[in-house]
C-alpha positions in Angstrom: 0.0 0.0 0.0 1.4 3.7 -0.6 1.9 6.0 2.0 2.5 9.8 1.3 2.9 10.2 5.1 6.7 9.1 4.8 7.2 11.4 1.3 6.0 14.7 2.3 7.8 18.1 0.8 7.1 21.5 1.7 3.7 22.8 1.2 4.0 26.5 0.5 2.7 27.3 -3.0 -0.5 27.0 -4.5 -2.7 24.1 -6.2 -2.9 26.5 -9.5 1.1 26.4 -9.0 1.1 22.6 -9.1 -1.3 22.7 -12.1 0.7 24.7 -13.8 3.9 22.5 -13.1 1.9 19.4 -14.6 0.0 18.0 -11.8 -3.3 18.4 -14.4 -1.2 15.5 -16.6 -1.2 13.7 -13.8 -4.9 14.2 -12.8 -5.9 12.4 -16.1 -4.7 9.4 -15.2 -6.2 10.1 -11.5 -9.7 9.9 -13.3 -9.5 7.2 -15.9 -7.8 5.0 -12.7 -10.7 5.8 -10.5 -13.0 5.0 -12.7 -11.1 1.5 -13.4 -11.4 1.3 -9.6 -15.4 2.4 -9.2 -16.8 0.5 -12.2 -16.0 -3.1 -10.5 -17.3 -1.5 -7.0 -20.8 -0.5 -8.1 -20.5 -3.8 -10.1 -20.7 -5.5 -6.8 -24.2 -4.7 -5.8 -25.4 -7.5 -8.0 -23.9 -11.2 -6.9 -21.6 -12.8 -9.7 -23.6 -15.0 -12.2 -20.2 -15.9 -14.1 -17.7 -18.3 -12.8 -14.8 -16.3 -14.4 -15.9 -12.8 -12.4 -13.3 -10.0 -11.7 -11.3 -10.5 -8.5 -9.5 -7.2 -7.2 -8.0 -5.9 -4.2 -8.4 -2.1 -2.8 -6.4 -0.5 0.0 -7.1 2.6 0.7 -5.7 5.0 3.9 -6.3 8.3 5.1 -4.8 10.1 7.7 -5.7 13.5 9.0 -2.8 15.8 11.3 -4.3 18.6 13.3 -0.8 20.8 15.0 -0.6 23.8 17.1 3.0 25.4 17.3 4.5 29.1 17.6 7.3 30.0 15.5 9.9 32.8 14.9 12.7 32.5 12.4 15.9 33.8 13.2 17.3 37.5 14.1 17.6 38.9 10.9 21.0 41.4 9.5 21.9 43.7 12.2 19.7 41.5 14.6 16.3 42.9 13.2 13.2 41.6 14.9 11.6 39.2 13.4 7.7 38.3 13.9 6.1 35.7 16.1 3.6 33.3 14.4 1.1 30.5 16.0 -0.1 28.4 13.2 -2.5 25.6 13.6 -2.0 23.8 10.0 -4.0 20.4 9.0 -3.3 18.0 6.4 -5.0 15.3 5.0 -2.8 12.7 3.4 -4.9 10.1 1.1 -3.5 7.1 -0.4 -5.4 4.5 -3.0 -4.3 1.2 -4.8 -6.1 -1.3 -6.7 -4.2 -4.5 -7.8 -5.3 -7.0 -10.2 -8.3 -5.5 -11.9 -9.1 -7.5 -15.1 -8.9 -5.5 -18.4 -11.1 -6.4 -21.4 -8.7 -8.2 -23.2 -6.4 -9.7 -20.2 -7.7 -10.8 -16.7 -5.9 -9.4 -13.4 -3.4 -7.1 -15.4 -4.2 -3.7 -14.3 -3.1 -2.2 -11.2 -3.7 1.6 -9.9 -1.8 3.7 -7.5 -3.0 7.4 -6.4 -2.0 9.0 -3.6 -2.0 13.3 -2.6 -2.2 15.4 0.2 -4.1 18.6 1.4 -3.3 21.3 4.1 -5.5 24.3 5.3 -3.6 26.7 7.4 -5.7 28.1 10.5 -4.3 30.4 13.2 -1.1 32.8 12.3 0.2 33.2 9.1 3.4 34.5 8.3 3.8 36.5 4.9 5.0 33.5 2.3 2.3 30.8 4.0 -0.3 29.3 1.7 -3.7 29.4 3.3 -5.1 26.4 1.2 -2.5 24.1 -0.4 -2.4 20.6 -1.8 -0.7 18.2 -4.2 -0.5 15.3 -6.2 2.2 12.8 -5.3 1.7 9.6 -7.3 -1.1 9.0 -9.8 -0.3 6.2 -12.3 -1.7 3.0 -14.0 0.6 0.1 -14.5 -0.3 -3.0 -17.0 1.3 -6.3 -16.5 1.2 -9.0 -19.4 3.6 -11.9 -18.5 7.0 -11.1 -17.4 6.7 -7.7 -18.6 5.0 -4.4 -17.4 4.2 -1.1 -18.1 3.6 2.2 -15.8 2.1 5.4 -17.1 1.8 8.7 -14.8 3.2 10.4 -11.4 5.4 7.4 -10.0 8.3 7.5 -8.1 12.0 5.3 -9.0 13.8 4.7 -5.9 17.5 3.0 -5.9 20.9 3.1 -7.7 21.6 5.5 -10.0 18.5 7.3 -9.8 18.7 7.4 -6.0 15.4 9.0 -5.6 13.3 10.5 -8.9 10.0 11.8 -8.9 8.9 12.0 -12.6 5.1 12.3 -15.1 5.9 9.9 -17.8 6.8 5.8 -18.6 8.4 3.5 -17.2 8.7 -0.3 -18.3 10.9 -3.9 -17.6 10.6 -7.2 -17.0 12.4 -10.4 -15.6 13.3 -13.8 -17.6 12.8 -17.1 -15.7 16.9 -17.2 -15.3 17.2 -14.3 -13.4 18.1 -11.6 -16.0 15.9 -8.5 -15.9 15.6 -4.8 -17.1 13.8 -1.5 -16.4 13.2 2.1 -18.2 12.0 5.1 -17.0 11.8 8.7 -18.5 9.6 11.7 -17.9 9.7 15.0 -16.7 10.8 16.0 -13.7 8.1 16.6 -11.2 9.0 20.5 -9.7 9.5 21.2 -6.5 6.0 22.8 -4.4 8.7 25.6 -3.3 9.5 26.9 -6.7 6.9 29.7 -7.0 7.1 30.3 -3.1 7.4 34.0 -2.5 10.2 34.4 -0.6 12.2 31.7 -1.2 15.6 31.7 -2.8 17.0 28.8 -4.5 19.8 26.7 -2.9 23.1 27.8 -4.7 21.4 30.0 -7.4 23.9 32.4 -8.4 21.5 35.7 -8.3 20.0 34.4 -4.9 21.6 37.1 -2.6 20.6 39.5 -4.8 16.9 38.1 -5.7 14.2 40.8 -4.0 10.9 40.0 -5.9 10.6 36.4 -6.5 7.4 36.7 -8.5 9.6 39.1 -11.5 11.5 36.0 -12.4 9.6 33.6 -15.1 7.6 30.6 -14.5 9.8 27.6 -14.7 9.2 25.8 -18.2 9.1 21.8 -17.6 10.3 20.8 -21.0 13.3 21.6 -20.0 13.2 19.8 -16.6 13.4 16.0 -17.6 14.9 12.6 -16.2 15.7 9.3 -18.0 17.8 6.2 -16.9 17.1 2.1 -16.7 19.0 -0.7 -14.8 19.9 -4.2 -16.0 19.8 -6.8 -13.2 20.4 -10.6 -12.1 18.1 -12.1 -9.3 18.3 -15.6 -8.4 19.0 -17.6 -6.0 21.2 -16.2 -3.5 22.9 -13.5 -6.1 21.2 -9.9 -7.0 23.3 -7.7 -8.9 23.1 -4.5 -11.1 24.1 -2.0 -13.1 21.5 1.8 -13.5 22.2 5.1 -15.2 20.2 8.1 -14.4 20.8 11.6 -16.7 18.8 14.6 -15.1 18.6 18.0 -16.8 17.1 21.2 -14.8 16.2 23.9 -16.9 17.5 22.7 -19.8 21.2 22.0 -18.5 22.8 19.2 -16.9 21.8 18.4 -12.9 23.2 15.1 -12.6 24.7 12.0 -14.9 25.4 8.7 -12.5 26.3 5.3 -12.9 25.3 3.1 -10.6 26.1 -0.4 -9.0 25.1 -2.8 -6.3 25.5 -6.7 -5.5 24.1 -8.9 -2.7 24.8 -12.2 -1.8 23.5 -14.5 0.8 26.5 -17.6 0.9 24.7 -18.7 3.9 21.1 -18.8 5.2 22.8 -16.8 8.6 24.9 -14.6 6.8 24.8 -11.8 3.6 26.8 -9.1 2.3 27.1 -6.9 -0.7 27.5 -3.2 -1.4 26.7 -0.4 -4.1 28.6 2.0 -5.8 27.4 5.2 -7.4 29.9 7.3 -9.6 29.4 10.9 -11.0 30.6 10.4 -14.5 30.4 14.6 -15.3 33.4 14.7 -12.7 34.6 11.0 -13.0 34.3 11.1 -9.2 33.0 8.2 -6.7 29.9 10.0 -4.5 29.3 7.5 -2.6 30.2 3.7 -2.1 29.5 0.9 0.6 30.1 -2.1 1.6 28.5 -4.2 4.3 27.8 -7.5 6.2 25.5 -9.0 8.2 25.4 -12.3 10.2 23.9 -14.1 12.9 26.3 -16.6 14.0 23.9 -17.6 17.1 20.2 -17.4 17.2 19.7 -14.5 19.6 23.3 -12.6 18.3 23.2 -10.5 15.3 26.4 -8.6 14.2 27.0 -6.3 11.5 29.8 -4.5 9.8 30.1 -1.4 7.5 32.8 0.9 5.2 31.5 3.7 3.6 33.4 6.5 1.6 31.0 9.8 0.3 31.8 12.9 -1.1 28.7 15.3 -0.9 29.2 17.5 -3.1 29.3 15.2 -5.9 24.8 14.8 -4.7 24.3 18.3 -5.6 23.0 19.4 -9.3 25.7 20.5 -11.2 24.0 23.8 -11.9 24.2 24.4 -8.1 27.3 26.6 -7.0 27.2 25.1 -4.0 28.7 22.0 -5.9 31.8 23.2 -6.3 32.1 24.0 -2.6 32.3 20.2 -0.7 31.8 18.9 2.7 34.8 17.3 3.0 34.8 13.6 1.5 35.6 10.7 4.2 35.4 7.5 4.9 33.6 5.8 8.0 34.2 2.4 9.0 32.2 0.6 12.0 30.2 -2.1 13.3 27.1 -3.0 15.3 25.8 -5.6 17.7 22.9 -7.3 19.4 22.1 -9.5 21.9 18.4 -10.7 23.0 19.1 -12.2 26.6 16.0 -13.9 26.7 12.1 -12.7 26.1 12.9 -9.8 28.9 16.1 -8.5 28.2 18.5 -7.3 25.0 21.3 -5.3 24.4 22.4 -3.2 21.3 25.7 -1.5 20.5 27.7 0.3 17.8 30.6 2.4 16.8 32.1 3.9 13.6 35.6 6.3 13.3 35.4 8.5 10.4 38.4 9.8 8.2 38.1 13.2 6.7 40.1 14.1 3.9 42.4 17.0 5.5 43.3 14.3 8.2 40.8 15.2 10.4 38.8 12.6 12.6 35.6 12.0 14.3 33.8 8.5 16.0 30.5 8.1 17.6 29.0 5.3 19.2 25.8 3.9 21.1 24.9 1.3 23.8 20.9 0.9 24.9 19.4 -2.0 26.6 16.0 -2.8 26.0 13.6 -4.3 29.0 10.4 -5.7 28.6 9.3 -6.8 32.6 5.9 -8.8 32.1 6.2 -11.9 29.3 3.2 -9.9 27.5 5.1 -7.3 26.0 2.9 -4.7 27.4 5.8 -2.7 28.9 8.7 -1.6 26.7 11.7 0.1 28.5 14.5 1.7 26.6 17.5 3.2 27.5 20.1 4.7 25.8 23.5 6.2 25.6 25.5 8.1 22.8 28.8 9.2 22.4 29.4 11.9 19.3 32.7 12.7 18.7 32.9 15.6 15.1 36.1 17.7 14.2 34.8 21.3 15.7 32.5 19.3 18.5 30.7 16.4 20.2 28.2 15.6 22.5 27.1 13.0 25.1 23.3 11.9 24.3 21.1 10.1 26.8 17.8 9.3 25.5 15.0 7.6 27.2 11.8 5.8 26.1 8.8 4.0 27.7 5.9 2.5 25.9 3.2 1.0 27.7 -0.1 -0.7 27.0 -2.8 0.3 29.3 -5.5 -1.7 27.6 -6.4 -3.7 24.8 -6.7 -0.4 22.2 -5.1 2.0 24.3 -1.4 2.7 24.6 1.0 5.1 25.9 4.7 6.2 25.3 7.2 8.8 27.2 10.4 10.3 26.1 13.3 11.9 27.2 16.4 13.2 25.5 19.4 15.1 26.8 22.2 16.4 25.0 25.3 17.7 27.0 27.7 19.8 24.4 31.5 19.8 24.6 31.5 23.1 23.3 28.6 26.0 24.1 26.4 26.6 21.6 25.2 30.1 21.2 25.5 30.5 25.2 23.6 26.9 25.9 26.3 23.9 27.0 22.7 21.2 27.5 19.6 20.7 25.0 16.8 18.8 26.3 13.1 17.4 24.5 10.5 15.6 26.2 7.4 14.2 24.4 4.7 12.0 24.9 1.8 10.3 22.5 -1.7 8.5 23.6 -2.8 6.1 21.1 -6.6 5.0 20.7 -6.8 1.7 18.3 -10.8 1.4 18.9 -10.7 -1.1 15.5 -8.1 -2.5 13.7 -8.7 -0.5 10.6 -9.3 2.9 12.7 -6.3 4.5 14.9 -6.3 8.0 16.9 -3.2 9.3 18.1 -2.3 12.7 20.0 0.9 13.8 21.1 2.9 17.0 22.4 6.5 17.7 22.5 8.5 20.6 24.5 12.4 20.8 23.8 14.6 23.5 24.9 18.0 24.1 22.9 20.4 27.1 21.6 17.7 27.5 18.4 14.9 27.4 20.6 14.1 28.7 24.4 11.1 27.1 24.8 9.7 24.9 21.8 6.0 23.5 22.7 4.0 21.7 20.1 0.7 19.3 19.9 -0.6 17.3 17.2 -3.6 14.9 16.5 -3.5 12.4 13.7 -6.4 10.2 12.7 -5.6 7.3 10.6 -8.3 5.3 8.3 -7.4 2.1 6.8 -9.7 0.5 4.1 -8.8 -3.0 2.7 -11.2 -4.9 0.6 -10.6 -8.3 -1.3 -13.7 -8.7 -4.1 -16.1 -10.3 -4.9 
């Protein structure tokens, strides 16, 4: 089932805005998949009377935030004042997805994805805030015939090369009984909701100290914002392996050209490794590569081990000046551990070093144990300790958690979380944040949550929030 909860980007420009980027495209294939989706339903008031009738599956899940919070950016140059704001924002996040619908010519070969979000800000405003916002996320229909398929709309392609690529357009493969397999993808690029913000300046845009009125630069033209890549695979048996390209041009210039690569094997059933590569072929440099292990060489003992190198610079589009300027590349090397005692007890560790590039160094590391007093799992205790050790700081971390079932459908969970600084931070040497949630599962397709946070840090004197989430679940298996 898709879930936009996870995905969401800033909402601060309008639903015309999204239109006009191309979420109208995407709203075509919205309505041809709903209906796909409706006609079978209202088909269901009437019994089947043909052994070969249309079986289907639709999941559907809504979930509705409510959140009170007061805000004020930064001091401004000179320390001007800046203004105070309580906003009370809710969002509605929908999600939709209907598998194996039968098309007229092929039974159970149609499947339908949807999902979008809505916010309506109440309270405070401040001067860029979008009183009524919204926006498609993912609207597609994909049409499987054998070992092949075919997707057409707003979908996302997650992994290698691509990393992660929101695009309107096709995307097609398939896998052979032996193991070899291939995808495409092209499309254009799905624009950011913050483009036609007022206000906002773009991240490493050359002329964005010196931008005043947003709204005199042009509307962004999406022909020349596009994406294209594929990957060639093997998966079978206890081998998966690949090789992806992904090309991405933003405003009609290069933003990215990667090759990617990753392997996984599983020798053993108690063991696996593999890693992934992914190279920046306009600079011929390696952004980031990993490789890892995992094992559990006794039933209750799981270890795990880990060398990554990055440089991230080489993530930023190229028509970014910010990519010429790097976080220092590094490596990081480390390792973790854990141990479950029994039903009542377990343990978890880590620790990684990292190696910067000018010689530097830095390591952090974590130890928690994990109690669970009564053999129903009712009571969940958690406590934690962490060591952060960077080149210009560090800080010792406790953090705290308790989770407890009071009922059948209710449940409750405490935390705590203190950070003690090496070095002050804008005057503050200790950060603190407490929160707490109550969670009300009356059914097991209907959930109510509420929580409040309050956390005091060098950013924030005193930072008190609230928030109510209702969560729907539909599933439905027909006829």
């Amino acid at each position: 089932m898709s879930s936009s909860a996870g995905g969401r980007e800033n909402r601060r420009s309008s639903l015309v805005g999204s239109l006009r980027h191309g979420t109208g495209v995407s709203g075509v294939f919205c309505g041809v998949a709903l209906a796909i989706v409706l006609a079978p339903a209202a088909a269901r008031a009437e019994p089947p009377t043909q052994p070969d009738a249309d079986t289907y599956s639709v999941h559907a899940r809504s979930a509705t935030y409510l959140q009170l919070y007061q805000r004020a950016l930064l001091p401004g140059p000179g320390g001007a004042i800046v203004a105070t704001t309580t906003p009370a924002p809710a969002t509605e996040y929908v999600s939709l997805r209907a598998d194996d619908i039968d098309a007229p010519w092929k039974k159970d070969s149609l499947d339908f994805e949807l999902s979008a979000w809505g916010d309506a800000l109440m309270g405070e405003a401040g001067q860029t805030d979008r009183r009524i916002d919204g926006d498609l996320q993912t609207a597609n229909v994909r049409y499987r015939a054998g070992p092949g398929w075919v997707r057409l709309g707003r979908q996302v392609y997650a992994g290698g090369a691509a990393r992660f690529s929101r695009f309107d357009g096709l995307s097609g493969g398939g896998k052979l009984s032996m193991g070899l397999g291939g995808e495409l993808y092209g499309g254009l690029s799905v624009l950011p909701r913050w483009d036609a913000r007022p206000g906002y300046y773009q991240l490493g845009s050359a002329s964005d100290t010196l931008l005043r009125d947003p709204r005199a630069l042009p509307e962004p033209s999406r022909s020349g914002y596009w994406l294209a890549g594929g990957r060639i695979f093997y998966d079978k048996g206890p081998v998966i392996a690949g090789l992806s390209m992904h090309e991405q041009h933003d405003g009609g210039e290069l933003a990215r050209r990667n090759l990617g690569a990753d392997l996984r094997l599983t020798p053993f059933d108690k063991a696996s490794l593999g890693g992934t590569a992914l190279l920046d072929l306009d600079s011929a440099g390696l952004a980031d590569g990993r490789v890892w292990i995992d094992s559990t060489p006794l039933e209750h003992v799981t270890l795990g081990g880990e060398f990554l190198h990055t440089e991230p610079a080489l993530f930023l589009s190229r028509q970014s000046v910010l990519s010429v300027f790097s976080t220092d590349k590094f490596d990081e090397l480390g390792s973790t551990a854990s141990w479950q005692l029994d039903k009542l007890v377990g343990l978890e560790g880590g620790g990684y070093i990292e190696l910067y590039s000018d010689g530097s160094k830095g390591a952090r590391g974590k130890i928690a144990i994990k109690l669970t007093p009564d053999r129903d799992g009712n009571t969940l205790l958690r406590l934690g300790y962490t060591r952060v050790r960077a080149v210009d700081n560090g800080y010792h971390s406790v953090r705290n958690s308790l989770r407890q079932r009071i009922a059948r459908t209710l449940a409750a969970t405490a935390e705590a979380y203190l950070y003690v600084y090496d070095q002050a931070i804008r005057g503050y040497n200790v950060s603190s944040v407490y929160a707490g949630t109550l969670e009300w599962d009356p059914r097991s397709d209907l959930g109510l949550l509420w929580g409040a946070s309050f956390a005091d840090s060098p950013y924030a004197r005193a930072d008190v929030q609230t928030l109510l989430r209702l969560v729907y679940n539909f599933n439905r298996e027909a006829p």
